[in-house]
N, C-alpha and C positions, 0 to 999 in steps of 0.2 A: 789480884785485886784490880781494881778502877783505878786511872793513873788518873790526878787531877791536879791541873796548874792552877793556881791561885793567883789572881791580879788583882789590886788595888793599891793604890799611892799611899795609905793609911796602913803603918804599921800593926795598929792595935786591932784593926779588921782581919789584917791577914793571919794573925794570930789567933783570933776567934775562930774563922772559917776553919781553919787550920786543927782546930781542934776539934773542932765539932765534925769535921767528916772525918778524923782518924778515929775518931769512938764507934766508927763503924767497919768493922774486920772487911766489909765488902770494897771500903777505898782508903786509898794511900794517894798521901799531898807529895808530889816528887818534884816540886817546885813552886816560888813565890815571885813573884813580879810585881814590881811598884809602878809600870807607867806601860801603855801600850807598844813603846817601841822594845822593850824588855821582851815583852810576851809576843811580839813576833819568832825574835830568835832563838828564846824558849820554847817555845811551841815547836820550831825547825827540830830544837836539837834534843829535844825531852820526848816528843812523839806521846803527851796524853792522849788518856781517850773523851776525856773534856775539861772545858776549861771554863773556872769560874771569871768573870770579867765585870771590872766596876765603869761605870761610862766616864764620868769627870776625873780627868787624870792630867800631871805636866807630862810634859815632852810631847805623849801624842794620847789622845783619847781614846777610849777603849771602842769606839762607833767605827776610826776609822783605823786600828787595829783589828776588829773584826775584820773588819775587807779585806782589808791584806791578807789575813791567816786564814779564811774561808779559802782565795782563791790561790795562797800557795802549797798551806799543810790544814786542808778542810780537817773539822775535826767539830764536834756540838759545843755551842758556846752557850752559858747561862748568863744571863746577866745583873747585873743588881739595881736595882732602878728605885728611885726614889718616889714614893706616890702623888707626885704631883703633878700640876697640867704642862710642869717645862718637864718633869719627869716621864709622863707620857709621851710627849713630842720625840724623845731622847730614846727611847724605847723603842718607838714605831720606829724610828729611824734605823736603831740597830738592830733590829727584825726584818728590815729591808736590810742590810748590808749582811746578813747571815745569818746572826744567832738564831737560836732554836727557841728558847726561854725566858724567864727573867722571875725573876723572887724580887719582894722590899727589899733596900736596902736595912732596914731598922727589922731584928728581925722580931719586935714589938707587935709589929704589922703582921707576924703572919701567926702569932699563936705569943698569949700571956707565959704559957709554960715553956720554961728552957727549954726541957726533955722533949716538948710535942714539936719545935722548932726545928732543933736538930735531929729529930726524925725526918720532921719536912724535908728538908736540906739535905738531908742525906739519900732518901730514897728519889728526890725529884734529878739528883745525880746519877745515880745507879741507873732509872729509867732512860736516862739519856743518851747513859754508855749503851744498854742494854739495846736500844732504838736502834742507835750509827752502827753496833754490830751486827743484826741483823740486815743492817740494809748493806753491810758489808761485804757479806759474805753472800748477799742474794746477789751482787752485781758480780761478784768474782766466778760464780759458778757459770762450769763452760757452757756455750750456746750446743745450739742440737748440732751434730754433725751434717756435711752435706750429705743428701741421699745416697745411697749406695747400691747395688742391685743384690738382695737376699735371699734365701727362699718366703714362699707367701706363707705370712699365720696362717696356723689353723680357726677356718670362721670359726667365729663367737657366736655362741646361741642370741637368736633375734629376742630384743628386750620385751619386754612386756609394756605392751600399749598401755598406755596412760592419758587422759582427759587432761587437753595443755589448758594452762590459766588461761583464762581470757586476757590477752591484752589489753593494755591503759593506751587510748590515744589521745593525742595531743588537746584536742579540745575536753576533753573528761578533765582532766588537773585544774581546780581552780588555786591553788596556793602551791607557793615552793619555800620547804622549809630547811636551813640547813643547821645541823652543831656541829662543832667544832670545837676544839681545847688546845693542847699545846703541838704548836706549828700554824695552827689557825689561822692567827692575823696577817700571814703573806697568803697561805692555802685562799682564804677567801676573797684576797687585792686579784689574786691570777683568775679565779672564776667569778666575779662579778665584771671586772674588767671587760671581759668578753659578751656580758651580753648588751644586746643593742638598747636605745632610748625604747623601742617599740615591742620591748620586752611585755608581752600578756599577761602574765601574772603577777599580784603583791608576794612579796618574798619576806621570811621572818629568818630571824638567825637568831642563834644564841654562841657565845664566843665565853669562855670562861674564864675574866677579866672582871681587875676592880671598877667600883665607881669614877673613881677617879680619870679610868686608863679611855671607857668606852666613848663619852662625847668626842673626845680627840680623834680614836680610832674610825668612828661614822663622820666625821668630817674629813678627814684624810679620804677615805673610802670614798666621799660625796664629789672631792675634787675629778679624783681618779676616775671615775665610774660616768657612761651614759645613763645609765638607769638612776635614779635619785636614792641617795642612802639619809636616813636620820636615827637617831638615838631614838627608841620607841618611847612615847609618852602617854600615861594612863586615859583611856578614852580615844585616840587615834584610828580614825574608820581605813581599813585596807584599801588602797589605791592597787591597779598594775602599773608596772614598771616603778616602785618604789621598792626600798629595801628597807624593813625596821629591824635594828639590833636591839637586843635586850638590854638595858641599864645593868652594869656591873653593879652587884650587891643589894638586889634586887629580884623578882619573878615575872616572868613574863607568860598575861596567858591570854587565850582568846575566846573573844565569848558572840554568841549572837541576840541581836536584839533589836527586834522589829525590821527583821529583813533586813540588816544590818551588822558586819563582822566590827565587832571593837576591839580595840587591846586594852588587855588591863592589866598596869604593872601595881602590885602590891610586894611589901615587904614580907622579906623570907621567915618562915615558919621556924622555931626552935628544933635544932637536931638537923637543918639541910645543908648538907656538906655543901654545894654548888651553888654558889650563889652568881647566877642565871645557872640554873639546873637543866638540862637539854630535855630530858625525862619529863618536866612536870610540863612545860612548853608544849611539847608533841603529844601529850596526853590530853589536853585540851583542844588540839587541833585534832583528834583525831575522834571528839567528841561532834565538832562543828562540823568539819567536811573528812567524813568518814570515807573512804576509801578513792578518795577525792583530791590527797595531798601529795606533791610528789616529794619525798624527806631522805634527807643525804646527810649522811656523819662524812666528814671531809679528816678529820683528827681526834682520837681521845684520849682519856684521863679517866684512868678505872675503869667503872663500868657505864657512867651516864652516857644517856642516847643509846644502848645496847638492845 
């Protein structure tokens, strides 16, 4: 099963967690930690394959426990955050220092039903072992050996000609769109970071994040970034070198109108799991400027943007 260290300063949390991902045969809690300097040394001597982590802790916090345990026994961190704008700030912070994730703290916030919670919870775990070991065992596999002198294959029948796509060149793209989900909010600090003030085209993202989480996160972005990042708002005409993010818990789509690209955020439809949905996003972009967009999944979660 899934090894998972449990951290938080609150006894009756760790209990909870605690219980809630042993109801699932896929993981096993093989430790509990009350404060970040705990779960260093846990982490050293327990070797999970993740680890759950509360931010507001005594002795040391769980923000700058992650660094530590990122850069001594890296290992996927979740983290528990609380839905607010100091709880975003707190968040972003420890998405830069490592973690991979984060869930409410309240888990009110993530589903009315017990049952549908600790599914959440449990499977957004398992994902994250399931992630680190893949990418575990892709870096342990040996490289190609050096050349060596052999006898030659025998040639391979010559393939069958085929009519190559026409290439997209640079000036054809008028929009760049990207989604992304969990790993996202650093995924997308490392590649907007890079592009210049004199970036040509308006850029759309959708990141799948609450309301609460996303003004904070396009402000951070704004500081960081040459190109200008804002929180997309309903009616917003596309600029270049702008970046609009979608409003967490919310739909972002684009529409044209009088020779003119607007965005329009409306409220999500009953039954959509994603709320910024990358799917319905790109489905209206690809309405407007049809084979026109140039659209990058950078991370996901299921199957949106597929």
């Amino acid at each position: 099963p899934t090894r998972v260290l449990v951290v938080d300063d609150s006894g009756f949390f760790r209990r909870r967690v605690k219980e809630m991902l042993d109801s699932d045969a896929r993981l096993e809690v093989v430790g509990e930690a009350a404060n970040g300097a705990e779960a260093i040394e846990m982490a050293a001597r327990l070797k999970p394959n993740v680890i759950t982590m509360d931010i507001e802790m005594p002795v040391m916090d769980g923000i700058t426990a992650t660094r530590r345990i990122m850069q001594a026994t890296p290992c996927p961190i979740l983290m528990f955050s609380s839905l607010t704008t100091d709880g975003a700030k707190a968040t972003l912070d420890a998405l830069d220092a490592g973690a991979v994730d984060y869930l409410p703290k309240r888990f009110e916030d993530i589903s009315r039903n017990r049952d549908e919670a600790t599914k959440a919870l449990c499977e957004r775990v398992f994902t994250l072992s399931r992630g680190h070991a893949r990418a575990a065992a892709a870096a342990s596999r040996p490289s190609a050996p050096a050349a060596t002198a052999r006898p030659a294959a025998p040639r391979a029948a010559a393939p069958v000609a085929r009519p190559a796509a026409p290439a997209m060149r640079r000036g054809q793209f008028k929009l760049l769109a990207i989604g992304t989900s969990t790993g996202g909010p650093v995924a997308l600090q490392e590649v907007l970071t890079k592009l210049p003030a004199s970036f040509p085209l308006p850029i759309v993202m959708v990141q799948h994040m609450p309301g609460s989480f996303t003004p904070a996160f396009a402000a951070r972005l704004d500081q960081l970034c040459q190109v200008n990042v804002k929180e997309a708002a309903d009616g917003d005409t596309l600029q270049p070198g702008t970046a609009y993010l979608a409003p967490g818990g919310m739909q972002m789509l684009l529409e044209s109108r009088g020779g003119r690209q607007l965005l329009k955020v409306v409220e999500p439809e009953a039954g959509q799991t994603y709320k910024p949905c990358v799917d319905i996003t790109f489905n209206s972009l690809a309405k407007v400027y049809p084979s026109q967009t140039l659209a990058v999944i950078l991370t996901g979660m299921g199957a949106d943007g597929r």
